[in-house]
N, CA, C and O atoms as a printed pandas DataFrame, in Angstrom:
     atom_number atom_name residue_name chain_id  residue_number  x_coord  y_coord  z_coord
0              1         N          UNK        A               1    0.831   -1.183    0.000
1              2        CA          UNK        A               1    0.000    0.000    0.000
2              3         C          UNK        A               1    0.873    1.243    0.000
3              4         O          UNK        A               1    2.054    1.334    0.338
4              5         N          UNK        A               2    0.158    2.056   -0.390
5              6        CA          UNK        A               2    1.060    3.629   -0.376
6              7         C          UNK        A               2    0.110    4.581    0.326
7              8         O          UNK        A               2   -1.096    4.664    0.095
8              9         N          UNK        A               3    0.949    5.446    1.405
9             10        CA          UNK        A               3    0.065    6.664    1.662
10            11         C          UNK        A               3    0.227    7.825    1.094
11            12         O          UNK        A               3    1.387    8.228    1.174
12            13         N          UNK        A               4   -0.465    8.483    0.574
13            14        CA          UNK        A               4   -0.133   10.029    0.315
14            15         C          UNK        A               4   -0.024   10.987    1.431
15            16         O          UNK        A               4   -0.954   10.844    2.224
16            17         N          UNK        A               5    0.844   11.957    1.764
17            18        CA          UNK        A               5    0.417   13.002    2.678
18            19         C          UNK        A               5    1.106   14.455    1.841
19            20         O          UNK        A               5    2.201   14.788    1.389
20            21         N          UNK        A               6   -0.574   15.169    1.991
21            22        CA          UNK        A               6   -0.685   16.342    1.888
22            23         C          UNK        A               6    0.421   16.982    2.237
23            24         O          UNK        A               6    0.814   16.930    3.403
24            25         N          UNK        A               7    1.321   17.926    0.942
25            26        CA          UNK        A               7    2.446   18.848    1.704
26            27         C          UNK        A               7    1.528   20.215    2.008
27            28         O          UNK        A               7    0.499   20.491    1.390
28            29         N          UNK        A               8    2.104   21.002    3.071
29            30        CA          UNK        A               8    1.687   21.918    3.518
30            31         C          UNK        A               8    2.276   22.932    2.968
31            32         O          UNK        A               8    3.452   23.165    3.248
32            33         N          UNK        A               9    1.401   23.920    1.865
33            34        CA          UNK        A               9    1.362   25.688    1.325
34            35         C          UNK        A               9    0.992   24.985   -0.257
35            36         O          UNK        A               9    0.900   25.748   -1.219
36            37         N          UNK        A              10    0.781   23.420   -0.445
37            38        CA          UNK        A              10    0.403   23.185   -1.489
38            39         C          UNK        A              10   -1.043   23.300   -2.009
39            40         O          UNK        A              10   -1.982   22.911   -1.313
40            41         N          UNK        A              11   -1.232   23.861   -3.296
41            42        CA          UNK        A              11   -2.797   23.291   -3.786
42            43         C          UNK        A              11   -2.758   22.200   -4.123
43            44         O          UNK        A              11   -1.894   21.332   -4.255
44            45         N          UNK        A              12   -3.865   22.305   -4.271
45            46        CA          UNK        A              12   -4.152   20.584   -4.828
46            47         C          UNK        A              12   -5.844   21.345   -5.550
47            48         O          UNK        A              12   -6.781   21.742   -4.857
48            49         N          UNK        A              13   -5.778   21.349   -7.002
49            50        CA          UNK        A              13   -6.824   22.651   -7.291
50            51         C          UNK        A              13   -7.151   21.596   -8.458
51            52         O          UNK        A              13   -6.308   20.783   -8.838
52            53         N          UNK        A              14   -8.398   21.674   -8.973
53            54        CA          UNK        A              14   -9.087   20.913  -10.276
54            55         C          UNK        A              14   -8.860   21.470  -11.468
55            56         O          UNK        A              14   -9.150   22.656  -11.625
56            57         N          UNK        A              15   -8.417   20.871  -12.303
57            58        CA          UNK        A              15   -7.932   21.516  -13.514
58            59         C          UNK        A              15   -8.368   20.208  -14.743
59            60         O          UNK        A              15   -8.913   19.127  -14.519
60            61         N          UNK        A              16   -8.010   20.648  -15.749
61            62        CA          UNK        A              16   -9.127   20.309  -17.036
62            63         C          UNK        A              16  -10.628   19.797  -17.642
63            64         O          UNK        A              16  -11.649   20.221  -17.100
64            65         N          UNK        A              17  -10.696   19.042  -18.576
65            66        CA          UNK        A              17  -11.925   18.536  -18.698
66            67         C          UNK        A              17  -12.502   17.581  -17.819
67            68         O          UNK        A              17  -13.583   17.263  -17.322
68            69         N          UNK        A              18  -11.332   17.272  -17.847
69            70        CA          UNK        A              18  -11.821   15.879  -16.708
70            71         C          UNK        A              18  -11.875   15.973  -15.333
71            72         O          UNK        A              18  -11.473   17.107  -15.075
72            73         N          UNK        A              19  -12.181   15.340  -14.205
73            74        CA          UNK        A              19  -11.809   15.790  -12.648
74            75         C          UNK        A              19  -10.484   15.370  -12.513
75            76         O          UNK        A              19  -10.386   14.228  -12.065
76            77         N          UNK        A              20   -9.279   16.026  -12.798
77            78        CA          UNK        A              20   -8.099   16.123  -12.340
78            79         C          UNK        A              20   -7.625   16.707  -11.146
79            80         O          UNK        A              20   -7.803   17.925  -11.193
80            81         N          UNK        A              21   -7.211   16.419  -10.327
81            82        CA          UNK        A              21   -6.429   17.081   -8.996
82            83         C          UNK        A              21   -4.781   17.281   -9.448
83            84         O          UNK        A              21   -3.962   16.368   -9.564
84            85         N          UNK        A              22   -4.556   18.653   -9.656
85            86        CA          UNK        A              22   -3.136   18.893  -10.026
86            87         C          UNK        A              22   -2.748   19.773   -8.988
87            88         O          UNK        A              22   -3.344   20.847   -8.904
88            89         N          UNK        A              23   -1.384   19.359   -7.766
89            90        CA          UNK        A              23   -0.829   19.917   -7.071
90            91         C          UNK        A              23    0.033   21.235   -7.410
91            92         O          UNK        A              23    1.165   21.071   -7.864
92            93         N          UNK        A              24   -0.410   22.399   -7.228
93            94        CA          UNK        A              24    0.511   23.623   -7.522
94            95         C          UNK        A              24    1.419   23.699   -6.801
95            96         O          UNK        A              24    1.012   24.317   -5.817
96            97         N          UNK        A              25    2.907   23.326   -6.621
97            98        CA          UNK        A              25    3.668   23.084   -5.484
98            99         C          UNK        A              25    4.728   24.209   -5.071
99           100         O          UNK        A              25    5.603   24.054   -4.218
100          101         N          UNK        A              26    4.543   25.156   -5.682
101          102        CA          UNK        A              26    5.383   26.635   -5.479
102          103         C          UNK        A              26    5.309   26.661   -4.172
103          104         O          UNK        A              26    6.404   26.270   -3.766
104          105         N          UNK        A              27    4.488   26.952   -3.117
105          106        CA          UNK        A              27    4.358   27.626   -2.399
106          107         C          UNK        A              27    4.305   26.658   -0.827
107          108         O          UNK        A              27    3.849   26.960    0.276
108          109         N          UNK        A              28    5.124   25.152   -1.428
109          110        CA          UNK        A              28    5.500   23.950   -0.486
110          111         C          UNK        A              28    5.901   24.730    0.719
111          112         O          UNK        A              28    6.216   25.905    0.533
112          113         N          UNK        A              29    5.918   24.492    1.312
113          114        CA          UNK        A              29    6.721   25.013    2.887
114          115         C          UNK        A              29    7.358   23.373    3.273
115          116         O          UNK        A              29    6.650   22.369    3.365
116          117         N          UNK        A              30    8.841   23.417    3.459
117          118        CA          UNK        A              30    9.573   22.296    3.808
118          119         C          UNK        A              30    9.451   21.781    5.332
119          120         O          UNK        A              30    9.375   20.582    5.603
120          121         N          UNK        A              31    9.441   22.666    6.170
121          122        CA          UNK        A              31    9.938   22.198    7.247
122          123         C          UNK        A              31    8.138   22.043    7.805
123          124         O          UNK        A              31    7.914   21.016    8.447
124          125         N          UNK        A              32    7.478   22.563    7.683
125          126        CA          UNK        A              32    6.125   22.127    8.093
126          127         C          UNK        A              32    5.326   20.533    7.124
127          128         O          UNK        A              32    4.305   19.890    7.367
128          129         N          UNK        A              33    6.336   20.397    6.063
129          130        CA          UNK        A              33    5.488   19.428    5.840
130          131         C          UNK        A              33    6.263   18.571    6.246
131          132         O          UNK        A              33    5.617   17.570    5.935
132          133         N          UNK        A              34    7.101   18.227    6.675
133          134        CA          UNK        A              34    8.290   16.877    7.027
134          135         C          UNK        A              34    7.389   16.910    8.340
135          136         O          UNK        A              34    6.730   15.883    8.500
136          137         N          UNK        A              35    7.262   17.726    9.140
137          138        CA          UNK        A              35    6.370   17.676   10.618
138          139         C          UNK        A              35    5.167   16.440    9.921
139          140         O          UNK        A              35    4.662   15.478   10.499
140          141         N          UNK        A              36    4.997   16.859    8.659
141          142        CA          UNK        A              36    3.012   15.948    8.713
142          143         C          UNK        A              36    3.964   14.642    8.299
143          144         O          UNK        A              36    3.873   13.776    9.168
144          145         N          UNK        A              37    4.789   14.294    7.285
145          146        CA          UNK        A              37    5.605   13.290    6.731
146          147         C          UNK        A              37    5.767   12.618    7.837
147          148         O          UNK        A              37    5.345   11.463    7.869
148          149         N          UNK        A              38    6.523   13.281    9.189
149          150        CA          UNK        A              38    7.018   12.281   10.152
150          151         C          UNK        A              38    5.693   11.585   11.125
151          152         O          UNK        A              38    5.580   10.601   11.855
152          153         N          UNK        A              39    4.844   12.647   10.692
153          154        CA          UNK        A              39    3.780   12.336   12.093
154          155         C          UNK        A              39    3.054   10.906   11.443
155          156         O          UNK        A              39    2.692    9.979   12.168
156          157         N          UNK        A              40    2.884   10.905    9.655
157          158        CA          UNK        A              40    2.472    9.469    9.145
158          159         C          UNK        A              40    2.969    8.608    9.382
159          160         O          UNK        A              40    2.507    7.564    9.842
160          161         N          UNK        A              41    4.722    9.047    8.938
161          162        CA          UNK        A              41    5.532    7.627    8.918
162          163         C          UNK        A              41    5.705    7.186   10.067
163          164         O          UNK        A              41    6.433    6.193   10.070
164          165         N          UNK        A              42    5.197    7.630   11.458
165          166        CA          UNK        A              42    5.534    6.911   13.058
166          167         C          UNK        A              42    3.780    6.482   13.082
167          168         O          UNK        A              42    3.471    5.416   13.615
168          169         N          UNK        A              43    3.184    6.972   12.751
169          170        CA          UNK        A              43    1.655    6.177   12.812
170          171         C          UNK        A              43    2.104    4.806   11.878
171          172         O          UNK        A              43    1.859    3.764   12.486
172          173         N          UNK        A              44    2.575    4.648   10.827
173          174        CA          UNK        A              44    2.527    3.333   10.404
174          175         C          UNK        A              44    3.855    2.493   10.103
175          176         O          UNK        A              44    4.130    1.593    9.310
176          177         N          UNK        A              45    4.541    3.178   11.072
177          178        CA          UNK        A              45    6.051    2.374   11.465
178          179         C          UNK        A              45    6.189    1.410   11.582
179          180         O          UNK        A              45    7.391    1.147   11.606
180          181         N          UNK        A              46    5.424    0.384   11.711
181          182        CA          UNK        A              46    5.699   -0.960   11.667
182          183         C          UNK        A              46    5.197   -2.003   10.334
183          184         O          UNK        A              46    5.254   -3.228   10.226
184          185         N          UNK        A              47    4.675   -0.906    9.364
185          186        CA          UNK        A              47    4.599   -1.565    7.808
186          187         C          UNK        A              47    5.542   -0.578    6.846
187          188         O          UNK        A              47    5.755   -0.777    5.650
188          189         N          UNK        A              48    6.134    0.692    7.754
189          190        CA          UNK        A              48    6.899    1.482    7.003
190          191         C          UNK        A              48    7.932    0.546    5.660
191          192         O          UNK        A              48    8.280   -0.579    6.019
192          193         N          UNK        A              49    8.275    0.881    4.566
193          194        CA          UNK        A              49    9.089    0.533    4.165
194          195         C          UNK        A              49    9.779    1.819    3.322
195          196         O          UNK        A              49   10.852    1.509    2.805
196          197         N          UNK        A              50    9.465    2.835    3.156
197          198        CA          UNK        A              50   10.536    3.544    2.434
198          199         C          UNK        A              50    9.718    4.698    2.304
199          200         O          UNK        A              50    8.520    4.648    2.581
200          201         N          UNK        A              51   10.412    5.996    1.803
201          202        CA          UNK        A              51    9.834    7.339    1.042
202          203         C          UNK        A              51    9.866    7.278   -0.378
203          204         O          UNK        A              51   10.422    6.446   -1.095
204          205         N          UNK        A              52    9.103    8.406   -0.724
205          206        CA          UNK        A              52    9.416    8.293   -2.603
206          207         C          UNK        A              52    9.230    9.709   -2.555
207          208         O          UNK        A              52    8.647   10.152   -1.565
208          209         N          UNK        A              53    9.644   10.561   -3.504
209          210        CA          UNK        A              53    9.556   11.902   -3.661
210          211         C          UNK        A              53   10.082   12.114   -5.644
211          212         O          UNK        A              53   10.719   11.195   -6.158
212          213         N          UNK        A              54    9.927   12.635   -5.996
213          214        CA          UNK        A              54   10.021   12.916   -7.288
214          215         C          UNK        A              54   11.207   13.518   -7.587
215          216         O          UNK        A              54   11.464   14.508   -6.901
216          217         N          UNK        A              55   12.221   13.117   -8.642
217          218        CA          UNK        A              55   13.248   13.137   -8.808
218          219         C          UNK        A              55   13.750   14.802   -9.144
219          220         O          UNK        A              55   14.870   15.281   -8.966
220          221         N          UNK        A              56   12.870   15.281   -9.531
221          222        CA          UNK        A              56   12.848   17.100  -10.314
222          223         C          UNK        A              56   12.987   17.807   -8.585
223          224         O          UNK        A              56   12.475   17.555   -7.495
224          225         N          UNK        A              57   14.292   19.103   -9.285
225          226        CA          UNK        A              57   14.276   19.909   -7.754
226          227         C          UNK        A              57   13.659   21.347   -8.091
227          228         O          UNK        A              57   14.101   22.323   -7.485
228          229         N          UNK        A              58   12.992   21.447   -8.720
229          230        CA          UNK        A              58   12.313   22.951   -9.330
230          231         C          UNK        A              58   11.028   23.007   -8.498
231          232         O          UNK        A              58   10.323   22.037   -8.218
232          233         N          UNK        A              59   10.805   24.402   -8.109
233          234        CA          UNK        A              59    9.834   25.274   -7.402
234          235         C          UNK        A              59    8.823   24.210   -8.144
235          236         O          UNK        A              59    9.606   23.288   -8.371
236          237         N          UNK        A              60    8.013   23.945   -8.470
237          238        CA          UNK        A              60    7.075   23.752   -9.322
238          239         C          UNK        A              60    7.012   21.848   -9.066
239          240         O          UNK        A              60    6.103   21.221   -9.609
240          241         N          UNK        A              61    7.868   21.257   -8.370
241          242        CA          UNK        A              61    7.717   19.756   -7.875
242          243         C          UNK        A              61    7.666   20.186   -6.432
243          244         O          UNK        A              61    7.575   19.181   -5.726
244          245         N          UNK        A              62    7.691   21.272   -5.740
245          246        CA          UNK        A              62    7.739   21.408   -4.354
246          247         C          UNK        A              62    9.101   21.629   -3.608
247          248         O          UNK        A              62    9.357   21.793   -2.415
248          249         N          UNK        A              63    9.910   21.575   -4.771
249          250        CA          UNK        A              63   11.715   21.896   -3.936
250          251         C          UNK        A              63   11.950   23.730   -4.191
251          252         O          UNK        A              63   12.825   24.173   -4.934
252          253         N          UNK        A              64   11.127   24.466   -3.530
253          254        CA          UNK        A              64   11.445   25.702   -4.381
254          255         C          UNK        A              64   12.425   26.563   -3.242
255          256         O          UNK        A              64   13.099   27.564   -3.482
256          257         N          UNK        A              65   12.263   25.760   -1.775
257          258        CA          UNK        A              65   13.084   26.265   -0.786
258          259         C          UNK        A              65   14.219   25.539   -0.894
259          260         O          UNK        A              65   14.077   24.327   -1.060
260          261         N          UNK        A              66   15.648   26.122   -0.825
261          262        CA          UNK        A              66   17.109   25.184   -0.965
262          263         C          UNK        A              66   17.694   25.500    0.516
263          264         O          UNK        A              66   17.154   26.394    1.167
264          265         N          UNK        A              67   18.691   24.845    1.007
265          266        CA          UNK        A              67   19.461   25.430    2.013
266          267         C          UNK        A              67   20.864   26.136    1.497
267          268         O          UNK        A              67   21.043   26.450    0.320
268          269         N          UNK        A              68   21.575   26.284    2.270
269          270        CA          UNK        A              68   22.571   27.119    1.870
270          271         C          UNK        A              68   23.658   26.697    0.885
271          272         O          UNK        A              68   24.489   27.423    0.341
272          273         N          UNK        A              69   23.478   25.299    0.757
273          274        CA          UNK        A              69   24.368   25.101   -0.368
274          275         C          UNK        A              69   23.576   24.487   -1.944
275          276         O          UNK        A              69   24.193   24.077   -2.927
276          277         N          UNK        A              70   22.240   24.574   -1.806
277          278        CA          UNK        A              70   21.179   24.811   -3.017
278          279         C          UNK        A              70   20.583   23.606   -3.354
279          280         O          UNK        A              70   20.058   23.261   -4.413
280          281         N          UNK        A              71   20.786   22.813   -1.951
281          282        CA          UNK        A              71   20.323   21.460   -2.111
282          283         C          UNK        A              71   18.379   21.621   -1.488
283          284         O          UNK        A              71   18.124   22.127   -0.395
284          285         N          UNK        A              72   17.329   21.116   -2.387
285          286        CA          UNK        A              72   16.245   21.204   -1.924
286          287         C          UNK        A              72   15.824   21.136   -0.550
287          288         O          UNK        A              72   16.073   20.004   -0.136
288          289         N          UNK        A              73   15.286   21.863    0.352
289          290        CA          UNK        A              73   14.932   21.552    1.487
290          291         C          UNK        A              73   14.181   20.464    1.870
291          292         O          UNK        A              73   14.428   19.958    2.965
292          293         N          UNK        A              74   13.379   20.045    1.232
293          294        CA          UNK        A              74   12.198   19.117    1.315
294          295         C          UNK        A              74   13.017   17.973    1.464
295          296         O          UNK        A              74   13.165   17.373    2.528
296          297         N          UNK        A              75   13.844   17.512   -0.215
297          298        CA          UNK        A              75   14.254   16.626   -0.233
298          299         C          UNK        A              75   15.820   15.883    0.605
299          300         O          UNK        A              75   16.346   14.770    0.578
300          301         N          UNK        A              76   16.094   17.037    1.212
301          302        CA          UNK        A              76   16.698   16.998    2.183
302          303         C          UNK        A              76   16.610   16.344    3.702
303          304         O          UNK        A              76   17.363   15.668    4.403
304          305         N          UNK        A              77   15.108   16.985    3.848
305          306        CA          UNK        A              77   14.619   16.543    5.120
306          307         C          UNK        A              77   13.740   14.873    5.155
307          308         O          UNK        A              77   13.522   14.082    6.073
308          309         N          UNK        A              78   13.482   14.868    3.997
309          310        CA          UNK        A              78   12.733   13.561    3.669
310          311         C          UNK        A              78   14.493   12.460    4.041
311          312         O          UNK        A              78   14.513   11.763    5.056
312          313         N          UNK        A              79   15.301   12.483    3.431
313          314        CA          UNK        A              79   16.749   11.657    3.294
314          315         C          UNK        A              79   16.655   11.675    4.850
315          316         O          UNK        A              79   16.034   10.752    5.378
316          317         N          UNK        A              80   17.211   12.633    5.627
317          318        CA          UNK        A              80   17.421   12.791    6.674
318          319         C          UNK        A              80   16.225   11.761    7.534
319          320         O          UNK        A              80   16.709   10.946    8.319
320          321         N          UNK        A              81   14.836   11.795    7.400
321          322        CA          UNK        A              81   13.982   11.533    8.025
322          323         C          UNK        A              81   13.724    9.999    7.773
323          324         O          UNK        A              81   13.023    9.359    8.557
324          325         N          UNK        A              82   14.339    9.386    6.598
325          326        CA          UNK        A              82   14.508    8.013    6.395
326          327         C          UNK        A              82   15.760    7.492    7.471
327          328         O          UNK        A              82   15.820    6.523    8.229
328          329         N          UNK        A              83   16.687    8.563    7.177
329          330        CA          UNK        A              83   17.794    7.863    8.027
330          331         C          UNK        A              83   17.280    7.783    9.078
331          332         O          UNK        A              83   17.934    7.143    9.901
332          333         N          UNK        A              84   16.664    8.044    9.298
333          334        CA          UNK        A              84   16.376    8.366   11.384
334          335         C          UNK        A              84   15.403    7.020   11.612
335          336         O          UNK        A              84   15.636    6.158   12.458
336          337         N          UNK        A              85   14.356    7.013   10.761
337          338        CA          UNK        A              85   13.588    5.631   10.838
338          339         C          UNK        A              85   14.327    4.596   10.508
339          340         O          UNK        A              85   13.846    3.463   10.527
């Protein structure tokens, strides 16, 4: 099974003909959504098996915050937050 969790400053807004849900991810906030990321992955820690995040680091996949050496924040904290589990 897979869970999704909602990143936080994202839309998630209906777009075309069809009922599509397309995430607008500019406006991700990193460090508040690793808070919701961690709070899932310890609710189902004992079927945990891994993260997945999307390979693209552009504003527009949700990496639009970097730290100081221009590495995505998000995907930063997600690595980090595997190591720890």
């Amino acid at each position: 099974d897979s869970i999704f969790v909602r990143l936080v400053g994202t839309k998630y807004e209906v777009h075309g003909i069809k009922f599509n849900p397309v995430p607008l991810m500019t406006g991700t906030d990193a460090e508040k959504s690793i808070e919701r990321i961690a709070e899932v992955a310890e609710r189902h820690a004992d079927t945990l098996a891994g993260f997945e995040s999307i390979g693209y680091d552009t504003p527009g996949y949700g990496y639009g915050e970097k730290d100081e050496s221009g590495v995505p924040k998000l995907k930063k904290l997600i690595g980090q937050l595997a190591d720890k589990i």
